[in-house]
DSSP file (Angstrom, degrees, kcal/mol; ACC not computed):
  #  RESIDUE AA STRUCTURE BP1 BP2  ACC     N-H-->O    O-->H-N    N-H-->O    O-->H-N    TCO  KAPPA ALPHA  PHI   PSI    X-CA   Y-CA   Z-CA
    1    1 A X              0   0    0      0, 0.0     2,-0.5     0, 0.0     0, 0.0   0.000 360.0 360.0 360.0 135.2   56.8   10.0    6.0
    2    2 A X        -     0   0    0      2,-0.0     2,-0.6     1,-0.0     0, 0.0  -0.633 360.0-149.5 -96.1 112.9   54.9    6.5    6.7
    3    3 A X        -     0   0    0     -2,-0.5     2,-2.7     1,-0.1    -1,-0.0  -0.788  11.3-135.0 -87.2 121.2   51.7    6.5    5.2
    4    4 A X    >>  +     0   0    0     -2,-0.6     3,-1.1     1,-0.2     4,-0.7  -0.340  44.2 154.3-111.0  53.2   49.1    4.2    7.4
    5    5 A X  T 34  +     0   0    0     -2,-2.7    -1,-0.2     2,-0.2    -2,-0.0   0.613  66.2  67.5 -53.2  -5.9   47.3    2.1    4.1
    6    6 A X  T 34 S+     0   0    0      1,-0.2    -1,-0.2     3,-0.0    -2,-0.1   0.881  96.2  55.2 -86.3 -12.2   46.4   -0.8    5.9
    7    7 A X  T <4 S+     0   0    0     -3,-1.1    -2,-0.2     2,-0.1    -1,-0.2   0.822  92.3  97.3 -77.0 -44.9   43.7    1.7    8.0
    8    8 A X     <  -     0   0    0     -4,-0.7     2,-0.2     1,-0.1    -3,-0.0  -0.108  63.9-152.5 -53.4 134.0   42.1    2.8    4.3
    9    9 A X        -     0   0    0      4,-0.0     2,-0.4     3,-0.0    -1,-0.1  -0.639  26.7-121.2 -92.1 149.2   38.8    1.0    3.0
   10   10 A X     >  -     0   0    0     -2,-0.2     4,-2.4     1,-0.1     5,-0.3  -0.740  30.0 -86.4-103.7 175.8   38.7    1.0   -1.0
   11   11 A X  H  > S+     0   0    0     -2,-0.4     4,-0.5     2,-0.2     5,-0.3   0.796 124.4  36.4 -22.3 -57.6   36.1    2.4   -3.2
   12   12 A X  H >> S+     0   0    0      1,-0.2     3,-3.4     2,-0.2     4,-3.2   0.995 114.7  56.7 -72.3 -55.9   33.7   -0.3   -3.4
   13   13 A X  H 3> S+     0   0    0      1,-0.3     4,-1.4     2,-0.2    -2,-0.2   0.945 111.4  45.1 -30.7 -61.4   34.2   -1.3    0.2
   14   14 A X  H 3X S+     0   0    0     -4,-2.4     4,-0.7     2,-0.2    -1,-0.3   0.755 115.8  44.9 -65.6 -11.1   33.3    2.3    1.1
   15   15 A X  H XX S+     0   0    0     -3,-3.4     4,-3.8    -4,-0.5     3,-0.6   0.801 107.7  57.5-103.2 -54.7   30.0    2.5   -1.5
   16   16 A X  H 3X S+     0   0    0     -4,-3.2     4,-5.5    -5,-0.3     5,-0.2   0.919 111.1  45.0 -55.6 -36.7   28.7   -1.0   -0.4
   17   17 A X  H 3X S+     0   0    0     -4,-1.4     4,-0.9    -5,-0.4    -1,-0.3   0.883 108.7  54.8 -78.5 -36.2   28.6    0.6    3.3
   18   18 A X  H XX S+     0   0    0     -4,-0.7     4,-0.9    -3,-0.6     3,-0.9   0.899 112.2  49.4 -57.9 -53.8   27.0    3.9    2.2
   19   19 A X  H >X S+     0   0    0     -4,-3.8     4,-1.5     1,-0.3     3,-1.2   0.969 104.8  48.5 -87.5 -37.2   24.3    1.7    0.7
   20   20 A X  H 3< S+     0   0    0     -4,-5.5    -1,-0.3    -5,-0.3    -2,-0.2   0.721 116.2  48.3 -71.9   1.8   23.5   -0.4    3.3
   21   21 A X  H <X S+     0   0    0     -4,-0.9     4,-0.6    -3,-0.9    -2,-0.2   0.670 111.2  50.7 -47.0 -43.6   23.3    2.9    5.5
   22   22 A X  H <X S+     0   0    0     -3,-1.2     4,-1.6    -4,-0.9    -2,-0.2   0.676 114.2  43.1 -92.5 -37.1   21.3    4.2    2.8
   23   23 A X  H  X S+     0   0    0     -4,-1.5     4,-0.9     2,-0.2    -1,-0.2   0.465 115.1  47.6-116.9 -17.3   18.9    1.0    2.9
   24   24 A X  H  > S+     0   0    0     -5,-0.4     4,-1.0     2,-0.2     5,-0.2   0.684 112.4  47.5-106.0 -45.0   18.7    0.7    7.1
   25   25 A X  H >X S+     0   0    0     -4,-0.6     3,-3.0     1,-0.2     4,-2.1   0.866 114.8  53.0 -77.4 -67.9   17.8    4.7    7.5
   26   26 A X  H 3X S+     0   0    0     -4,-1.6     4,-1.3     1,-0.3    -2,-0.2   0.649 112.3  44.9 -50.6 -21.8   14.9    3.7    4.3
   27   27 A X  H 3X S+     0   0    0     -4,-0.9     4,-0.8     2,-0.2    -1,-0.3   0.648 118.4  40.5 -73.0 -23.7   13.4    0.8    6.4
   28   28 A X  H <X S+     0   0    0     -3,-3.0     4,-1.2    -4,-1.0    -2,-0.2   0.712 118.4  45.7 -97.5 -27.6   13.2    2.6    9.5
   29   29 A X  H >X S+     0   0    0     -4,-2.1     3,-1.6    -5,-0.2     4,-1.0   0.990 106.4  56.9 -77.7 -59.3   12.2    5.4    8.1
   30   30 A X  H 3< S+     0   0    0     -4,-1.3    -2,-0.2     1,-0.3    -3,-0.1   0.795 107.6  54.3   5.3 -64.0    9.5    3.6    5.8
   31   31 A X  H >X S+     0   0    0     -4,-0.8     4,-1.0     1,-0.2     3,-0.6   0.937 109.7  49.5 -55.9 -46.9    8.0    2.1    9.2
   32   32 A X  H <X S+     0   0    0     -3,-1.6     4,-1.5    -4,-1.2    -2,-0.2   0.528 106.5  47.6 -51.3 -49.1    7.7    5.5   10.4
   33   33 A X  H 3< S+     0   0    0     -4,-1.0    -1,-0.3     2,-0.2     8,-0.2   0.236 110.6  57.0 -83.8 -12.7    6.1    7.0    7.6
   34   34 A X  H <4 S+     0   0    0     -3,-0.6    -2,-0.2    -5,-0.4    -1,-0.1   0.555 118.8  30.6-104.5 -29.0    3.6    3.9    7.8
   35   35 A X  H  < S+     0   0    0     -4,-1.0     2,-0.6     1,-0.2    -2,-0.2   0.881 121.3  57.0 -91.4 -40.9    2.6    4.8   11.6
   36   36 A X     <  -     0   0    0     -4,-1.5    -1,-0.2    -5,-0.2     0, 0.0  -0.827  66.7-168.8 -83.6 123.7    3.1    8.7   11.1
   37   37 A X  S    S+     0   0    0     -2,-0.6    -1,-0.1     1,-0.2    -4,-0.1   0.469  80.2  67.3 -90.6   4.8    0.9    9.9    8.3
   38   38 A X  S    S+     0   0    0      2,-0.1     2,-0.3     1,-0.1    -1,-0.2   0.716  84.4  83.8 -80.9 -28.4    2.8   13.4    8.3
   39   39 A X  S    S-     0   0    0     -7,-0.2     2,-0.1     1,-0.1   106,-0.1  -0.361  89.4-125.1 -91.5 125.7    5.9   11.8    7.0
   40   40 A X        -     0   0    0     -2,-0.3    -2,-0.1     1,-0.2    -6,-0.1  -0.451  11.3-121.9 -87.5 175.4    5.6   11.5    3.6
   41   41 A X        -     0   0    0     -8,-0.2    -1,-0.2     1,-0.1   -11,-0.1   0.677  43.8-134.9 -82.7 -31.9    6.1    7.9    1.9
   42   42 A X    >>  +     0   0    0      3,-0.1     3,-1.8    -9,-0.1     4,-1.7   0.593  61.0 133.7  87.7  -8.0    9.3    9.8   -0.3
   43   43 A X  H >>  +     0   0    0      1,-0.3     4,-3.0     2,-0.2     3,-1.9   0.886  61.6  57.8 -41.7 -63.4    8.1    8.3   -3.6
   44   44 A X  H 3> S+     0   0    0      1,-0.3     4,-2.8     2,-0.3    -1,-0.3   0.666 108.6  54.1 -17.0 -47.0    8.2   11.1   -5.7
   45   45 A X  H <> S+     0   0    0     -3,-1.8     4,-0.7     2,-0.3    -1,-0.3   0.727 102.7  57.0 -69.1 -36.5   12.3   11.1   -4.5
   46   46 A X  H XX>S+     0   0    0     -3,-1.9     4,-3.4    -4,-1.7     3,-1.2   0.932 106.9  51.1 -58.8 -53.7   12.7    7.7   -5.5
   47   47 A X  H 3X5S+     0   0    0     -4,-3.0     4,-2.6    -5,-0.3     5,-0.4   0.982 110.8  39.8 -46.8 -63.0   11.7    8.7   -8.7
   48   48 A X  H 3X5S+     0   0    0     -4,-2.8     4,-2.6    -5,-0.3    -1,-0.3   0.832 117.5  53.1 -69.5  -9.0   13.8   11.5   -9.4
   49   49 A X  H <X5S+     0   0    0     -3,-1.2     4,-2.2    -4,-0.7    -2,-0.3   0.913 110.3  50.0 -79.0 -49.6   16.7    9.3   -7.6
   50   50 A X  H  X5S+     0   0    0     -4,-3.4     4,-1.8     2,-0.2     5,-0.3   0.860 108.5  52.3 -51.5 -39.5   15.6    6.6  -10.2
   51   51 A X  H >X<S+     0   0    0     -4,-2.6     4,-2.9    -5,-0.7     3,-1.5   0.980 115.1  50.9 -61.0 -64.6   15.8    9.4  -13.4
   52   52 A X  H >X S+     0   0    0     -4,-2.6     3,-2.4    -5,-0.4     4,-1.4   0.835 106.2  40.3 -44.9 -62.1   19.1    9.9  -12.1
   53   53 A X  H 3<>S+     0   0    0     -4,-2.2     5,-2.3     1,-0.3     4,-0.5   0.528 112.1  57.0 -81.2  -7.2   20.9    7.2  -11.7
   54   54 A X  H <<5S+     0   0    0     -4,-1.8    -1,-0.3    -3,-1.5    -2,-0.2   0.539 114.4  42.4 -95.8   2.0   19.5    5.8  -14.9
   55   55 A X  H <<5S+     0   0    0     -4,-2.9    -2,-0.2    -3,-2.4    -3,-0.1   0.955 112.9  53.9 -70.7 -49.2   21.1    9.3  -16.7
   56   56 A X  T  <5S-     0   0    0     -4,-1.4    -3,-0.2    -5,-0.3    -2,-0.1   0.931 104.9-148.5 -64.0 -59.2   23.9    8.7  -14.6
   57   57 A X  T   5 +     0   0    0     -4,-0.5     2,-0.6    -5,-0.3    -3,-0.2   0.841  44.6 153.2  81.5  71.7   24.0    5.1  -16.2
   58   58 A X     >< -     0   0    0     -5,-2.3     4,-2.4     1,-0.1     3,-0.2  -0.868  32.5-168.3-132.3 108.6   25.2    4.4  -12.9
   59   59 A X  H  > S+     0   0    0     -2,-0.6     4,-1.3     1,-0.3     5,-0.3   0.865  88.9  58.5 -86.3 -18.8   24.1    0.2  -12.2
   60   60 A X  H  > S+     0   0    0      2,-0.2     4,-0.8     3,-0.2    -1,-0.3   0.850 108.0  45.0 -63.8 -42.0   25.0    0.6   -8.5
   61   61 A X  H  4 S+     0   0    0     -3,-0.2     5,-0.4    -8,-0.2     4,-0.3   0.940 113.2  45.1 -58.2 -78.0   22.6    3.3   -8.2
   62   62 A X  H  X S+     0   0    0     -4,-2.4     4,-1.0    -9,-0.5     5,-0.2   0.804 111.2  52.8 -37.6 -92.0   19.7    1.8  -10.0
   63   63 A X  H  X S+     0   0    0     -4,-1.3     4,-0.6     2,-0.2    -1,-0.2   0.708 120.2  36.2 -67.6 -28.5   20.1   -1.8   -8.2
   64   64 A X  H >X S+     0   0    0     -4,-0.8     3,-2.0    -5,-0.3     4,-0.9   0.693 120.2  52.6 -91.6 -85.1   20.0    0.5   -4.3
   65   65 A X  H 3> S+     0   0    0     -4,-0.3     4,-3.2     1,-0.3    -2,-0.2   0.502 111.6  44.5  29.7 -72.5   17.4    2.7   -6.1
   66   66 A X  H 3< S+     0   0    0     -4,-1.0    -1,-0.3    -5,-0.4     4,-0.3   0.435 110.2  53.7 -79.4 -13.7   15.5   -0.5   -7.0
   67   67 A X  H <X S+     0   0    0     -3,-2.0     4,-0.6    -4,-0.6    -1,-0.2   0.403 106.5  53.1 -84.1 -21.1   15.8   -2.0   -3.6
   68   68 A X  H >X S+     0   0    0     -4,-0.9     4,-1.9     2,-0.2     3,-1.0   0.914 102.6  53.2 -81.5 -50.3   14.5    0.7   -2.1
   69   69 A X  H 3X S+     0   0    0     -4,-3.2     4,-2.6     1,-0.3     5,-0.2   0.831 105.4  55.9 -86.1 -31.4   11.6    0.8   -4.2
   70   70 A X  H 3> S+     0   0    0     -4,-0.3     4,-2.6     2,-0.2    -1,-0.3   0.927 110.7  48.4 -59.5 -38.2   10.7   -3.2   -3.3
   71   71 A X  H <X S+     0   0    0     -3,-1.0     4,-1.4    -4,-0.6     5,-0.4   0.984 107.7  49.4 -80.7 -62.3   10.7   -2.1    0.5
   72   72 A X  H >X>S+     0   0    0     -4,-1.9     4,-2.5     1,-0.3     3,-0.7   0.841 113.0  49.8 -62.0 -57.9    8.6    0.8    0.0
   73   73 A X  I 3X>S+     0   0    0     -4,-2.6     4,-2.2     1,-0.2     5,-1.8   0.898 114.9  50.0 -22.6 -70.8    6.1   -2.0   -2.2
   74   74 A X  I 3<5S+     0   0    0     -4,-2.6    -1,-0.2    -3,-0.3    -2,-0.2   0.725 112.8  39.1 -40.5 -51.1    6.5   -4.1    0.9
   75   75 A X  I <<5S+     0   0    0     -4,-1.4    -1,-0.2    -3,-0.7    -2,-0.2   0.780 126.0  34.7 -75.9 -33.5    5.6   -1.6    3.5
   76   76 A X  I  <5S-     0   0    0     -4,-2.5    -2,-0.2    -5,-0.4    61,-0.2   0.762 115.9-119.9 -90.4 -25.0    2.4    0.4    1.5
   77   77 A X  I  << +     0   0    0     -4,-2.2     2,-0.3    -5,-0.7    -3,-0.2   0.921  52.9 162.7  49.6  58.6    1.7   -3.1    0.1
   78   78 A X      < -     0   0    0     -5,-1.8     2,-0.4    -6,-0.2    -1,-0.2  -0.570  45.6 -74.2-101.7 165.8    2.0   -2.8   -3.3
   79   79 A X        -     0   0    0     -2,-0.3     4,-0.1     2,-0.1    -1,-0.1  -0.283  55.9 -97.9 -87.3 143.2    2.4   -5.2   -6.0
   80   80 A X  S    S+     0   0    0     -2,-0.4    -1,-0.1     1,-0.2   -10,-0.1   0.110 107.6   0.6 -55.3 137.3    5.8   -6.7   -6.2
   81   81 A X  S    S+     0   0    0      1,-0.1     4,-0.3    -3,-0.0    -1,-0.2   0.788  93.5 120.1  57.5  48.3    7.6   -4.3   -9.4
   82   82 A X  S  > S+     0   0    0      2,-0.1     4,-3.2     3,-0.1     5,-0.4   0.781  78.0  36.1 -86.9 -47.8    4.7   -2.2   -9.8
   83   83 A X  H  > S+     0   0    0      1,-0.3     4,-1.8     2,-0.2     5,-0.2   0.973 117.1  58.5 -68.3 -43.5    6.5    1.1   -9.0
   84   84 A X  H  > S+     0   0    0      1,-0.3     4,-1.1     2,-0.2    -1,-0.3   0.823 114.3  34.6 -54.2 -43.8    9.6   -0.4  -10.8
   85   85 A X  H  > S+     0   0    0     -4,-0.3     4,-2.4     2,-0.2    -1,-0.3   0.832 114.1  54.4 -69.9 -28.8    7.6   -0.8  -14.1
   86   86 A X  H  X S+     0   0    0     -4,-3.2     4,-1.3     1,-0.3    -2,-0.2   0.732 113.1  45.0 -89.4   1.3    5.6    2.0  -13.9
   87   87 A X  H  X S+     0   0    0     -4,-1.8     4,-2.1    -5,-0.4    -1,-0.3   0.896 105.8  59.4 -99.9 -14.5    8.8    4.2  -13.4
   88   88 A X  H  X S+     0   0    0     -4,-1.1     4,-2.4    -5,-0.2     5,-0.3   0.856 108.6  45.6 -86.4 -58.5   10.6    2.5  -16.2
   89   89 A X  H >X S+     0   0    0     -4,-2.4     3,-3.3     2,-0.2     4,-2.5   0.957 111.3  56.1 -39.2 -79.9    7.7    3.7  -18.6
   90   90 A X  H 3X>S+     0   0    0     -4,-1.3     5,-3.5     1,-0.3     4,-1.1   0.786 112.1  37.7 -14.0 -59.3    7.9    7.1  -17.1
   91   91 A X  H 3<5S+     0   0    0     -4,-2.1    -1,-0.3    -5,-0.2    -2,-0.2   0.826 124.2  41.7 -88.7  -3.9   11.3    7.7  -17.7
   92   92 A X  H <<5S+     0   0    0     -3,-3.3    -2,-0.2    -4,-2.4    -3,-0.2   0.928 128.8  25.4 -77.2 -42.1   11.2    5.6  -21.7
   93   93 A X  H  <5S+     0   0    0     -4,-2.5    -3,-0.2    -5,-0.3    -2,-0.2   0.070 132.3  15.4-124.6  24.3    8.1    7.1  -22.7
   94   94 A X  T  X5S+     0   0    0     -4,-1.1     4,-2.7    -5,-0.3    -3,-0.2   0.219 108.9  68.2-161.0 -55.9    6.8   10.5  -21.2
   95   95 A X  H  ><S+     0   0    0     -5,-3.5     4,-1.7     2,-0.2    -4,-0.1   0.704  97.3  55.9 -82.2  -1.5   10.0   12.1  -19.6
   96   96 A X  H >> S+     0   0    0      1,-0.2     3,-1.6     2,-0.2     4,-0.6   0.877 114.7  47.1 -72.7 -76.2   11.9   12.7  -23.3
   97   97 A X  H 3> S+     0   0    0      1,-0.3     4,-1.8     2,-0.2     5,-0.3   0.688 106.8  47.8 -54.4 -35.7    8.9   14.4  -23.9
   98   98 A X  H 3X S+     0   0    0     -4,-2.7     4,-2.5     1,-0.2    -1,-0.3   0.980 107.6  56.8 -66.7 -44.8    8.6   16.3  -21.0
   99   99 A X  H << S+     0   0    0     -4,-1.7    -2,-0.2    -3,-1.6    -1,-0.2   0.928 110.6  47.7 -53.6 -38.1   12.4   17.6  -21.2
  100  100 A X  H  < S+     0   0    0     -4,-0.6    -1,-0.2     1,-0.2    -2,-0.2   0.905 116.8  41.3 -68.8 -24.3   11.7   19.0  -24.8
  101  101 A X  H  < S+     0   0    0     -4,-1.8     2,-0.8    -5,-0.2    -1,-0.2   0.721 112.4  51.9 -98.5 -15.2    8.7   20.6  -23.9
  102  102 A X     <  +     0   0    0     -4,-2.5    -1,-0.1    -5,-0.3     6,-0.0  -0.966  50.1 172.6-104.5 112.1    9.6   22.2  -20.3
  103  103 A X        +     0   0    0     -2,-0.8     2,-0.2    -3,-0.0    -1,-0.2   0.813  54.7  90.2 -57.3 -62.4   12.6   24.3  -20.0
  104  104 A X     >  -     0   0    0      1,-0.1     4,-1.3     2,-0.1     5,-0.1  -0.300  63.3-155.5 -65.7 133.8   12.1   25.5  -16.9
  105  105 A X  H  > S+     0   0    0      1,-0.2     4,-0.7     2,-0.2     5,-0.4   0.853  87.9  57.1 -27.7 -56.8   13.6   23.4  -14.0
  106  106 A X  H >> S+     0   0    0      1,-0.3     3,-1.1     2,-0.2     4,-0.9   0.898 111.6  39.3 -82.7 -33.8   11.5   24.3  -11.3
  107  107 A X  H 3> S+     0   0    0      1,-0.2     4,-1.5     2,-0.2    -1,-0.3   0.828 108.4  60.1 -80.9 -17.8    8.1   23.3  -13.0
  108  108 A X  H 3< S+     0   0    0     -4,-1.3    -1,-0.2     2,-0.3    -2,-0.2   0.265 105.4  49.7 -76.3  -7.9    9.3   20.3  -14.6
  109  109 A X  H <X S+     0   0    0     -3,-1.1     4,-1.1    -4,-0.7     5,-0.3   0.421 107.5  52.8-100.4 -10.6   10.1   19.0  -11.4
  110  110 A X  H  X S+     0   0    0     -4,-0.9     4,-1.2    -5,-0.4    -2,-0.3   0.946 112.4  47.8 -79.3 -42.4    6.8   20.0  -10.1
  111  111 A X  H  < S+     0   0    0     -4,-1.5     4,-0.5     1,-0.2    -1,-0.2   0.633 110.0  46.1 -75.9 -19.3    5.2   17.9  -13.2
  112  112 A X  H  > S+     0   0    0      2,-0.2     4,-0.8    -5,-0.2     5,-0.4   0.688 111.2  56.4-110.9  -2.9    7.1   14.7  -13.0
  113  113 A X  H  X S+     0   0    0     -4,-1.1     4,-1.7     2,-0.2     5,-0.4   0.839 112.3  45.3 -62.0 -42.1    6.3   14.9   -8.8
  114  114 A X  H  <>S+     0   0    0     -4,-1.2     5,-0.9    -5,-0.3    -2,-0.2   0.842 115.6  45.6 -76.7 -30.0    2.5   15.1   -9.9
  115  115 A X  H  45S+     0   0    0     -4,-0.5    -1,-0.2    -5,-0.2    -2,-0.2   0.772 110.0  49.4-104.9 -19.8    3.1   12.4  -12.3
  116  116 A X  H  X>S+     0   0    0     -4,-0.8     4,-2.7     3,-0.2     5,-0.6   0.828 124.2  37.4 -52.2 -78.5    5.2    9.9   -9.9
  117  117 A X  H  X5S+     0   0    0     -4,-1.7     4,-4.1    -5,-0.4     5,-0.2   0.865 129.5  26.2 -48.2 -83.2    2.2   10.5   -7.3
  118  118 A X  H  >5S+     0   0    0     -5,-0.4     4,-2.3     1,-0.3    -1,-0.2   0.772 118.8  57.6 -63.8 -15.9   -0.9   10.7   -9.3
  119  119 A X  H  ><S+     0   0    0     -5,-0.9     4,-1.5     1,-0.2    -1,-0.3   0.935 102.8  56.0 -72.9 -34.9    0.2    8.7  -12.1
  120  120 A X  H  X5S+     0   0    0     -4,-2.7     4,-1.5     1,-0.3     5,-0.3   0.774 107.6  46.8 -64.6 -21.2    0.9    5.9  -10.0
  121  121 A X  H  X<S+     0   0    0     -4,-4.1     4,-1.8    -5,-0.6    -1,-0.3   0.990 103.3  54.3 -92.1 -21.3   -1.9    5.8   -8.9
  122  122 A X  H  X S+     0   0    0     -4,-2.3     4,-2.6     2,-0.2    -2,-0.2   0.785 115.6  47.0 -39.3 -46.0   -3.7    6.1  -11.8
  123  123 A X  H  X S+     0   0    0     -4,-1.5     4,-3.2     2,-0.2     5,-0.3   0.715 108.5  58.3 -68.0 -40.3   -1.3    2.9  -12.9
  124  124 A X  H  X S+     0   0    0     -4,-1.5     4,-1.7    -5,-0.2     5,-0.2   0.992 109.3  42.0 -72.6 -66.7   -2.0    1.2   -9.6
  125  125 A X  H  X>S+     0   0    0     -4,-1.8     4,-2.0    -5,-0.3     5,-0.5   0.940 114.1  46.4 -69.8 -54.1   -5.8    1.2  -10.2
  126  126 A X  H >X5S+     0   0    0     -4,-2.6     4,-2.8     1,-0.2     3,-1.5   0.991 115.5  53.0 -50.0 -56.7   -5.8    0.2  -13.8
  127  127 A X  H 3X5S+     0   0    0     -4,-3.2     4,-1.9     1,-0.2    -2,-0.2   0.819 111.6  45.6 -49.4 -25.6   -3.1   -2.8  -12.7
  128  128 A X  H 3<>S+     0   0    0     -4,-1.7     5,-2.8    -5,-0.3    -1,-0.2   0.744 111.3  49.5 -77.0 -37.1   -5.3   -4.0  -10.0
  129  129 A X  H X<5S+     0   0    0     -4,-2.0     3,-1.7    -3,-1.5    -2,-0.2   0.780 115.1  46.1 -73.0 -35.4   -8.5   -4.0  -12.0
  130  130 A X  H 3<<S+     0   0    0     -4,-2.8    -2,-0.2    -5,-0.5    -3,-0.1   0.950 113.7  44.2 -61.4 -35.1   -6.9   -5.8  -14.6
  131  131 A X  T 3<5S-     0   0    0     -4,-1.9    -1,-0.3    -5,-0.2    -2,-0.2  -0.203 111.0-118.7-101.5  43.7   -5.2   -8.2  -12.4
  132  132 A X  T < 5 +     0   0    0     -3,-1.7     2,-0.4     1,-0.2    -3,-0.2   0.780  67.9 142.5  30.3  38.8   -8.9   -8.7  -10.1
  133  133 A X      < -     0   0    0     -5,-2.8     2,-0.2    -6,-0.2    -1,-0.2  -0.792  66.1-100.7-100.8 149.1   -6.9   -7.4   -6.9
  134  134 A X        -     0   0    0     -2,-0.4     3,-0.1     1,-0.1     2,-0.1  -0.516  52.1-122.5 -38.6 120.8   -8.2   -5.1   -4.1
  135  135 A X        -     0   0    0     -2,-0.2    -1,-0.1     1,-0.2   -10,-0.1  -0.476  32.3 -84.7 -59.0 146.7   -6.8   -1.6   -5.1
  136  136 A X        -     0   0    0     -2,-0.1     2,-0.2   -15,-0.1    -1,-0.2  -0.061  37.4-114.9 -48.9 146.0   -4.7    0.4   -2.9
  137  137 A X        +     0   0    0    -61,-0.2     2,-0.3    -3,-0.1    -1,-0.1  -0.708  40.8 171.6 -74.0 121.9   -6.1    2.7   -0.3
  138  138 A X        +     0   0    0     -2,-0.2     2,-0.1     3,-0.0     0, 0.0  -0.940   3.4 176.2-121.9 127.5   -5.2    6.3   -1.1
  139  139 A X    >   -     0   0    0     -2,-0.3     3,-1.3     0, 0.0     4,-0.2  -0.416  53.7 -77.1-129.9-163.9   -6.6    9.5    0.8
  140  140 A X  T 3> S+     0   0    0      1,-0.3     4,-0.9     2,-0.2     3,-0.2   0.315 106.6  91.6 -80.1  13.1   -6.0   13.2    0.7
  141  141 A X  H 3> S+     0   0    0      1,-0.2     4,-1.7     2,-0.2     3,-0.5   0.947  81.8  69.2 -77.5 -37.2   -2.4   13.0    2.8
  142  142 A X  H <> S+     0   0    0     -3,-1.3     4,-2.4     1,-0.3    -1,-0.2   0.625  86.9  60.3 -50.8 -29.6   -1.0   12.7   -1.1
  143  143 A X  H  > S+     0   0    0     -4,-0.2     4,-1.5     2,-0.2    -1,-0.3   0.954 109.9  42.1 -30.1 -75.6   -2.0   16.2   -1.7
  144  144 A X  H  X S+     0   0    0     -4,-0.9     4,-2.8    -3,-0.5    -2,-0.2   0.869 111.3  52.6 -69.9 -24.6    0.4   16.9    1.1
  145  145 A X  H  X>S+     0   0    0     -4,-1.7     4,-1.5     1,-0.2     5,-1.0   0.985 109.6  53.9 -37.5 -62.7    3.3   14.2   -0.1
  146  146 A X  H  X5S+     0   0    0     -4,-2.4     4,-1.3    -5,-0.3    -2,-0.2   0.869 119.0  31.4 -36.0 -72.9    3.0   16.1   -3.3
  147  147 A X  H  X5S+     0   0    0     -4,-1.5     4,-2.5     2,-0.2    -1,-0.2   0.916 119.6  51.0 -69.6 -58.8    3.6   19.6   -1.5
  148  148 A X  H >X5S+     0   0    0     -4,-2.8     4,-2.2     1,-0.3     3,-1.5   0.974 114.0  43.5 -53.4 -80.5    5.7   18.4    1.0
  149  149 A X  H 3X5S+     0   0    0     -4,-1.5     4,-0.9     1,-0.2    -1,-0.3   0.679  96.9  71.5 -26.9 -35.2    8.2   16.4   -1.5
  150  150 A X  H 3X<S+     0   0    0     -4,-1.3     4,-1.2    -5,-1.0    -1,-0.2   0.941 100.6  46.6 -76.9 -39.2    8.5   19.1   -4.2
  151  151 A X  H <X S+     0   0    0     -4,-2.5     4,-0.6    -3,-1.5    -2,-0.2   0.749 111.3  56.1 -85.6  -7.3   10.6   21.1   -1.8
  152  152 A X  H >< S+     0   0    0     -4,-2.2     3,-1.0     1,-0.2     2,-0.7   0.635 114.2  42.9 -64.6-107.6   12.7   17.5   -1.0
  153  153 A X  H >< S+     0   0    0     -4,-0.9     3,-1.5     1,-0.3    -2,-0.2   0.310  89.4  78.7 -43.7 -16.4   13.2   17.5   -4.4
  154  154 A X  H 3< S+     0   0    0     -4,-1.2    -1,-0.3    -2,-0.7    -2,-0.1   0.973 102.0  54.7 -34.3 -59.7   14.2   21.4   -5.4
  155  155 A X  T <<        0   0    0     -3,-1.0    -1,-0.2    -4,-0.6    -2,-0.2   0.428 360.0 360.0 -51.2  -9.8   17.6   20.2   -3.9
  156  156 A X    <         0   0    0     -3,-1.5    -1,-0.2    -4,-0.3    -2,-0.1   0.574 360.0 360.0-109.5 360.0   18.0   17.1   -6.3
């Protein structure tokens, strides 16, 4: 039996198309999320997609991980590698500690969503003072990101 290889894509060929799938639904959605204020902005999911893929050690992740997180900067208008730094702390300096100290799953994803949202923003305002920029606008929809996001992220 004649097996039809010249019709198969390979591995990379097949990942590079997942991402820029992956990167075209986050731009569109992004816009979306900037005109709809129910839909939330999905940080919190970058984050725990970021945790992974640096567990994972996986550099393919991290770099569309990390392209996402420059268009979301782009669209909220934040400053360029702010989220990128302040999640790079997160996961060096606070999330070993949080794994020893939390067992349970389900709240430990509930604490590092609350600490993606409200830390950043905490991080956003101190960076902003420091560096003599307008701070970012933030109102009580984060409350519902927070809510909204924590059951996106049971699944992850």
């Amino acid at each position: 039996m004649q097996t039809l290889s010249f019709m198969q894509r390979s591995l990379t060929y097949q990942k590079v198309l997942k991402s820029l799938g992956i990167i075209i639904a986050f731009v569109l959605y992004q816009s979306l999320s900037s005109i709809y204020l129910l839909l939330p902005p999905l940080l919190g999911v970058l984050f725990f997609y970021f945790i992974n893929a640096l567990k994972k050690e996986d550099l393919g992740e991290v770099l569309l991980i990390v392209v996402l997180l420059f268009i979301f900067e782009a669209e909220k208008d934040f400053l360029l590698f702010s989220t990128l730094v302040y999640f790079t702390f997160v996961y060096r300096f606070i999330t070993p500690k949080l794994y020893v100290m939390i067992n349970n799953r389900f709240y430990l994803k509930g604490i590092l969503l609350l600490l993606a949202y409200i830390g950043f923003l905490v991080f956003s305002y101190i960076l902003n003072q420091v560096l003599w920029v307008e701070p970012p606008s933030f109102d009580w929809h984060i409350f519902y990101y927070i809510i909204v996001e924590f059951f996106m992220v049971l699944s992850i």
